[in-house]
C-alpha positions in Angstrom: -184.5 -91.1 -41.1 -188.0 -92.5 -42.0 -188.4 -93.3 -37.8 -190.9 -90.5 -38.4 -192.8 -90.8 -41.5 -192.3 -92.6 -44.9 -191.7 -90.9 -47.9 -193.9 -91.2 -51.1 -196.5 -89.4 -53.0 -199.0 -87.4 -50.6 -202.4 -87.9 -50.6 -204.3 -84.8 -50.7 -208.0 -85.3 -48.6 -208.5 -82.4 -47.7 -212.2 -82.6 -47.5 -214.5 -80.3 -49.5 -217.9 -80.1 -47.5 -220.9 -78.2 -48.8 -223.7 -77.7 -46.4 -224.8 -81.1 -46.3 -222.1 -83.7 -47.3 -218.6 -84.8 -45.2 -216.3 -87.4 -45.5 -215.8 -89.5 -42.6 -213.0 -92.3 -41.6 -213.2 -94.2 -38.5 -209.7 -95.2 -36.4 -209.1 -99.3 -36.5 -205.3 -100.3 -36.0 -203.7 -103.3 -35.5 -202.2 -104.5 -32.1 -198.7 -102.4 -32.4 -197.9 -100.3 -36.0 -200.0 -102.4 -39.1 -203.4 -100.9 -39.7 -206.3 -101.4 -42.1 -206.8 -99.0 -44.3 -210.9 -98.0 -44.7 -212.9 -96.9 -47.1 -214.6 -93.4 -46.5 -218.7 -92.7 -46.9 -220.3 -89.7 -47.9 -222.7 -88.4 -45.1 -225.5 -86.4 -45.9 -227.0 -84.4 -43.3 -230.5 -83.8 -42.9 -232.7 -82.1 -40.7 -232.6 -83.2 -36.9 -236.1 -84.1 -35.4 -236.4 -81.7 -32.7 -237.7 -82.0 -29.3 -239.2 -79.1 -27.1 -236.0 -79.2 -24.6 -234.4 -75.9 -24.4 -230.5 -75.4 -24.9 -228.7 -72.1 -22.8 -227.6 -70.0 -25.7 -224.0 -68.6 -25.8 -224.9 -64.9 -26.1 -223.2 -64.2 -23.2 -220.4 -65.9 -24.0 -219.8 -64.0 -27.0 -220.3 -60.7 -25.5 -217.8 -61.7 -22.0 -215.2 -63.6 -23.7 -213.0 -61.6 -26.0 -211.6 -62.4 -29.1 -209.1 -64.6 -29.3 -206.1 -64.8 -31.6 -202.7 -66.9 -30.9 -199.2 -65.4 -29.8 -196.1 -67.3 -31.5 -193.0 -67.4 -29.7 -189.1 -68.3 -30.3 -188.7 -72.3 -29.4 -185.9 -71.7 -27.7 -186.9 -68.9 -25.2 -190.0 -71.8 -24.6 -187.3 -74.6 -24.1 -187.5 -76.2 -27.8 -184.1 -76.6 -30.0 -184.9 -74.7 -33.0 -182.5 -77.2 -34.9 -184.0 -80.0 -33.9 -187.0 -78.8 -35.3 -186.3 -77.6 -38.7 -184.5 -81.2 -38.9 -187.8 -83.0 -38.4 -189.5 -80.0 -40.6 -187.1 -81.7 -43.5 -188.4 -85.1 -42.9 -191.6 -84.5 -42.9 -191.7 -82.5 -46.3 -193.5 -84.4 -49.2 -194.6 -87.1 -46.5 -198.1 -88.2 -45.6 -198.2 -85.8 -42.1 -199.7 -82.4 -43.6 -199.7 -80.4 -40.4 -197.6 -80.7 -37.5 -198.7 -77.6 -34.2 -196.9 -77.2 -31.2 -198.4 -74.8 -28.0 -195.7 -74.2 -25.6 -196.7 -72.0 -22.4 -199.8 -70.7 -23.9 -198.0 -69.5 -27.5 -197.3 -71.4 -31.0 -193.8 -72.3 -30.8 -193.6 -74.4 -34.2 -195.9 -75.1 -36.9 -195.2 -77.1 -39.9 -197.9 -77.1 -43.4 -196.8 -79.7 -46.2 -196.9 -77.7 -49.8 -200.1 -77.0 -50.3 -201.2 -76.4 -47.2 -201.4 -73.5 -45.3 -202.5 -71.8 -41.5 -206.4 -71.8 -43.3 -206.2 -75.1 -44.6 -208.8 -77.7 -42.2 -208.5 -81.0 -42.1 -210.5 -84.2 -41.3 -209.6 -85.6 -37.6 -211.4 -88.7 -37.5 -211.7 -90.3 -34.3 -210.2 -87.4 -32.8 -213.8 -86.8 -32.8 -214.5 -88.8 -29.9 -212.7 -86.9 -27.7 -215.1 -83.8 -28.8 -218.1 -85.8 -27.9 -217.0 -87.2 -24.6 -216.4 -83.4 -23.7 -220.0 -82.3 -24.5 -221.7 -85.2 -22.1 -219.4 -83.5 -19.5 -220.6 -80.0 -20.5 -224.5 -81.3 -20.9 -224.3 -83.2 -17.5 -223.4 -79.9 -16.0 -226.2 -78.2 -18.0 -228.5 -80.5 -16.1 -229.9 -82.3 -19.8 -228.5 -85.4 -18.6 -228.9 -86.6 -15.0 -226.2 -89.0 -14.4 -223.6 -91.0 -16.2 -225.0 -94.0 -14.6 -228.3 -93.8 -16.7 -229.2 -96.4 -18.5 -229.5 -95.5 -22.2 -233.0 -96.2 -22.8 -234.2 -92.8 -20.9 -232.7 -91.3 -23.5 -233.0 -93.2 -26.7 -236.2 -94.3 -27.6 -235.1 -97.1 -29.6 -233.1 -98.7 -26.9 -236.5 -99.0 -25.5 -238.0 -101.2 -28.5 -235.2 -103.9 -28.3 -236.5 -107.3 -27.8 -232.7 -107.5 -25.6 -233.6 -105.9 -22.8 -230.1 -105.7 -21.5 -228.9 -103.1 -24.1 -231.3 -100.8 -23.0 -229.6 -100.9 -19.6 -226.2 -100.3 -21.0 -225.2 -96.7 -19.3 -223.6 -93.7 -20.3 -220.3 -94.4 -18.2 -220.5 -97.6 -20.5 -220.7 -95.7 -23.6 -217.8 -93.5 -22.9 -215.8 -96.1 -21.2 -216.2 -98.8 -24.5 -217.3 -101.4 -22.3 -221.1 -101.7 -23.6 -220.5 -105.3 -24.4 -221.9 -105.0 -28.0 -219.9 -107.0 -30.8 -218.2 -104.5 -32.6 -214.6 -105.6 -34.0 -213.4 -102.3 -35.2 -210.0 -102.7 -34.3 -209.0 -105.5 -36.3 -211.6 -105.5 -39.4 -212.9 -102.6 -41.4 -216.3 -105.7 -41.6 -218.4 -103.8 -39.1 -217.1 -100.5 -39.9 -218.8 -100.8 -43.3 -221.9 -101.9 -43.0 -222.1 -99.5 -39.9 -221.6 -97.0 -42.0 -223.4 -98.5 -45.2 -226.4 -98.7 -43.0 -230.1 -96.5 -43.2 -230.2 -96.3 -39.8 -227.2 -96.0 -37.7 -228.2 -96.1 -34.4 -230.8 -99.2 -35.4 -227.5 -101.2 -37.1 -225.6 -100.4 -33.2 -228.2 -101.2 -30.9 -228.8 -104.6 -33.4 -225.5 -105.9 -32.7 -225.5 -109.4 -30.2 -224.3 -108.2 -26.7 -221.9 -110.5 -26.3 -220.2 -109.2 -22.7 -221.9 -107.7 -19.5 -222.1 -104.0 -19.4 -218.8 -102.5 -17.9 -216.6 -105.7 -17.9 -214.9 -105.4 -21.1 -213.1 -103.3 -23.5 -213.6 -103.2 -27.2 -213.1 -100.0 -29.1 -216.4 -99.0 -31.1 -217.4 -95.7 -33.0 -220.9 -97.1 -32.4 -220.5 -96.6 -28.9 -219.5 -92.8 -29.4 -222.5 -92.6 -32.0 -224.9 -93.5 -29.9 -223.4 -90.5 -27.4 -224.2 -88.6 -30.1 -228.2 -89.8 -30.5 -228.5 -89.4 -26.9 -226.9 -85.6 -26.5 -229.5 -84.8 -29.4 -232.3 -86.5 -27.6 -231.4 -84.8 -24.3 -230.5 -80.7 -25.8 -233.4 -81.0 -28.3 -230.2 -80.3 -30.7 -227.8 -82.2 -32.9 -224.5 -82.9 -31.7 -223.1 -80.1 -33.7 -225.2 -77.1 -32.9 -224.8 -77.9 -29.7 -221.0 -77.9 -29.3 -220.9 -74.5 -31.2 -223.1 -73.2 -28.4 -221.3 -74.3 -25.7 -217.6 -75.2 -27.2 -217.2 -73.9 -30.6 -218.3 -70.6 -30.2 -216.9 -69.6 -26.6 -213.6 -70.8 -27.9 -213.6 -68.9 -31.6 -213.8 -72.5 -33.3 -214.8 -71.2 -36.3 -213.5 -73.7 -38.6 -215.9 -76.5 -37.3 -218.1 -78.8 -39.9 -219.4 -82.3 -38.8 -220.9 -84.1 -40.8 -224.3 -86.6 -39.4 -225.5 -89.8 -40.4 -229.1 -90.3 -42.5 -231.3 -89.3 -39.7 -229.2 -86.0 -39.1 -227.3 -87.4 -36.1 -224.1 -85.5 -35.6 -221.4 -87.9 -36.7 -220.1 -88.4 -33.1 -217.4 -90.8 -33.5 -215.8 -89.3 -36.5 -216.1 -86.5 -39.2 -215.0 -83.6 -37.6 -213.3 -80.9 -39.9 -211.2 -78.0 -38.6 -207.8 -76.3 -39.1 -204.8 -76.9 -36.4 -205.1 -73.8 -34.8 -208.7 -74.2 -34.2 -207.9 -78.2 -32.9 -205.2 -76.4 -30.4 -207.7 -74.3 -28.9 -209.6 -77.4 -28.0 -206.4 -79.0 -26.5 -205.4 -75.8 -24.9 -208.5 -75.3 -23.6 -208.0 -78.7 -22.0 -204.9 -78.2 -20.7 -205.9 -75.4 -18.6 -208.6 -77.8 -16.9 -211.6 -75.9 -18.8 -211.3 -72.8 -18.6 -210.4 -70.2 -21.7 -210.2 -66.9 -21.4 -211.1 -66.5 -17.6 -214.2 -68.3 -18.0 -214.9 -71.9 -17.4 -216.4 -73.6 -20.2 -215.9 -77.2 -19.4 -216.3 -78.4 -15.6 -212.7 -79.3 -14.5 -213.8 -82.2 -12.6 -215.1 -83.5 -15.8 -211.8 -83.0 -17.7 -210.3 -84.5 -14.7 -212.4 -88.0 -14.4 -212.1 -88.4 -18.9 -208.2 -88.3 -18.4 -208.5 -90.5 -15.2 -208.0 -94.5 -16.4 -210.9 -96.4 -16.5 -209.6 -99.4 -18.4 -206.6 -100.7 -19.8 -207.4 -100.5 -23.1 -206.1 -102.8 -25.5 -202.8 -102.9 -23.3 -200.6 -102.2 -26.5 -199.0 -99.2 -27.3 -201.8 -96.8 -27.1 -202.0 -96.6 -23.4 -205.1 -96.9 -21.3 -208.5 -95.3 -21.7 -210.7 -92.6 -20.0 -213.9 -91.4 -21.2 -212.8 -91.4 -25.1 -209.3 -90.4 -24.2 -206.4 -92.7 -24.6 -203.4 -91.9 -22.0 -200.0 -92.8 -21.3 -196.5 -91.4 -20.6 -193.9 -91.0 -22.9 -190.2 -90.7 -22.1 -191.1 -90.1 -18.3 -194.2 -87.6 -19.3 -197.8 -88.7 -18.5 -200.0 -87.0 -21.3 -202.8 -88.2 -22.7 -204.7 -87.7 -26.5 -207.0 -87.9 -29.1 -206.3 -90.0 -31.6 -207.7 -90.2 -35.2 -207.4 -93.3 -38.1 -204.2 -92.4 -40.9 -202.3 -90.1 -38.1 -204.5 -87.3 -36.3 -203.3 -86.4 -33.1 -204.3 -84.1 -30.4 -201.7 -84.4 -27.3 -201.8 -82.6 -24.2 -199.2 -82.7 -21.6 -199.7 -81.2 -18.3 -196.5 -81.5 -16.9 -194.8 -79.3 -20.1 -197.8 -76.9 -20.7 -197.8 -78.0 -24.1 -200.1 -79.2 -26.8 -199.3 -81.1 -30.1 -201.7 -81.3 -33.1 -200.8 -83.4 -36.3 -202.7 -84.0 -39.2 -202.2 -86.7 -42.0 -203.2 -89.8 -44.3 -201.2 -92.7 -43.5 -203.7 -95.6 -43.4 -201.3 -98.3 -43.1 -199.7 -97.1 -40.5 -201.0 -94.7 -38.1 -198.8 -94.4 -35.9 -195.9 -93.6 -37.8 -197.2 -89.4 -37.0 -197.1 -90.2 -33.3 -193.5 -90.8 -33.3 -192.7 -87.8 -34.7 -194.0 -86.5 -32.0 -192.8 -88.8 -29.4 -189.8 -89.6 -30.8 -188.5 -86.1 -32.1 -190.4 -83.3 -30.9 -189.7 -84.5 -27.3 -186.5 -84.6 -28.0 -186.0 -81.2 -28.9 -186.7 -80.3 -25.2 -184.0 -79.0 -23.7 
């Protein structure tokens, strides 16, 4: 019975942000189910520097796009087994998953809140963050801030143009969102990195320091760096951090209103981590997804974009997390290709095309991530009938 999740006394991190402070967790895991559990850093955000590039407001947006607020529906007229359900709803009770959100043909079908908990409540995601950020280099490309993937970083970056290692400066966006910039970054096996990453005065500095120890493009290694410096270079390019931008052209257009990111010390949007927001608000993003970009009749991500992230470019780890897009991990599941966001302690955002559905789960399980994903993969897809 403990397949799903393990029984015990529930830690309760919900995160309390003020305007300038967030806690934020990376995602490191083992090869198969162990994972190291990190320690969390208090972000303050300050003021972004701001350049003299111009970002397309969402006015219109606002004013074309109506309000949004979510039908629920019976499971079983949406091909669920309500028993089924209310059988994993026991199990998870008192357990480390807080939230469990299910999106079946465009309506909530289940939703499960832990005591304590509630509809309102948000939630940190972690590294489901990265997913967030690889969708606004889609939307920015398309917005014509950045030019091509292909670009090296140090157009955008004026610190990758100071290295004495000329070769990082050539690292590309594609390499960024692909985690194949070659820069030593263990952060799937060690928490080492992690902290003084996050320890450090100058984040992007302590990234682009690091030895480049593989050719651009030729090698997988997870990194949070990677997606930070996505994050530097979307603030560079819009003239505005990582957050004011996405509620421009993401947040906003899609009702996200739950949304706080924290940044690091020089007001960098927290890329790789850090984002706060309730279930609901996390299903509109995956929903959103799921209907290749476009929410309510408008198209506010490019569907080729949405297409090429989910596409494999690597292999990934070749464990159990599948392979990797452009900070998407995919994979199938019980015949089902699908692919996700995945966040350190058990955040999940799963999308699967084939069933019209979404799945969002929330948690703090840092010893074992993935015991949330199998309540998922394990029971919710077994309530299909």
């Amino acid at each position: 019975m403990d397949l799903c999740i393990t029984k015990g006394k529930r830690k309760i991190l919900l995160i309390l942000l003020a305007a300038s402070a967030v806690f934020a967790s990376g995602c490191i895991s083992s090869d198969n189910s162990e994972e190291i559990a990190k320690t969390s850093e208090t972000v303050t955000e300050t003021e972004p520097a701001t350049t003299t590039a111009t970002v397309t407001t969402t006015e219109t947006f606002k004013q074309e796009i109506p309000s949004f607020k979510w039908e629920t529906g019976k499971p079983q007229e949406h091909g669920l087994e309500e028993k089924k359900l209310e059988e994993l709803h026991d199990m998870l009770k008192g357990s480390e998953t807080f939230s469990m959100l299910t999106v079946k043909d465009g309506v909530i079908v289940d939703e499960f809140y832990n005591d304590g908990y509630s509809a309102d409540s948000t939630f940190p995601f972690h590294s489901c963050s990265k997913s967030v950020t690889g969708t606004l280099v889609g939307i920015a490309l398309e917005q014509g801030y950045i030019d091509s993937i292909d670009d090296p970083i140090s157009k955008y970056i004026k610190q990758a143009q100071e290295l004495s290692d000329k070769r990082k400066g050539e690292i590309t966006i594609r390499n960024l969102l692909t985690n194949e910039s070659g820069l030593d970054w263990d952060e799937w096996n060690s928490y080492d990195v992690w902290n003084q990453f996050r320890s450090s005065p100058d984040w992007v500095e302590f990234i682009l320091g690091r030895e480049l120890v593989y050719d651009p493009g030729t090698h997988f290694t997870y990194s949070t760096g990677n997606t930070h410096l996505l994050s530097a270079l979307l603030q560079s390019a819009t003239g505005k951090n990582q957050l004011e931008y996405a509620r421009e052209v993401l947040f906003d257009p899609l009702g996200m209103e739950s949304v706080a990111w924290g940044a690091d010390p020089q007001g960098i949007t927290d890329g790789g981590n850090g984002i706060v927001m309730t279930p609901r608000d996390a299903a509109r993003f995956g929903q959103m997804c799921l209907q290749n970009g476009v929410w309510q009749e408008k198209q506010i991500v490019p569907s080729e974009w949405l297409r090429e992230s989910v596409t494999p470019k690597n292999s990934g780890y070749e464990d159990l997390n599948g392979s990797y897009g452009y900070q998407w991990w995919m994979r199938d599941y019980k015949g089902y290709d699908m692919y996700y966001a995945y966040g350190f302690g058990g955040q999940y955002i799963f999308i699967v095309p084939e069933l019209d559905l979404v799945n969002v789960i929330t948690g703090n399980n840092p010893s074992q991530s993935y015991k949330a994903r199998e309540c998922f993969t394990e029971y919710l897809l077994d309530a299909l009938v």
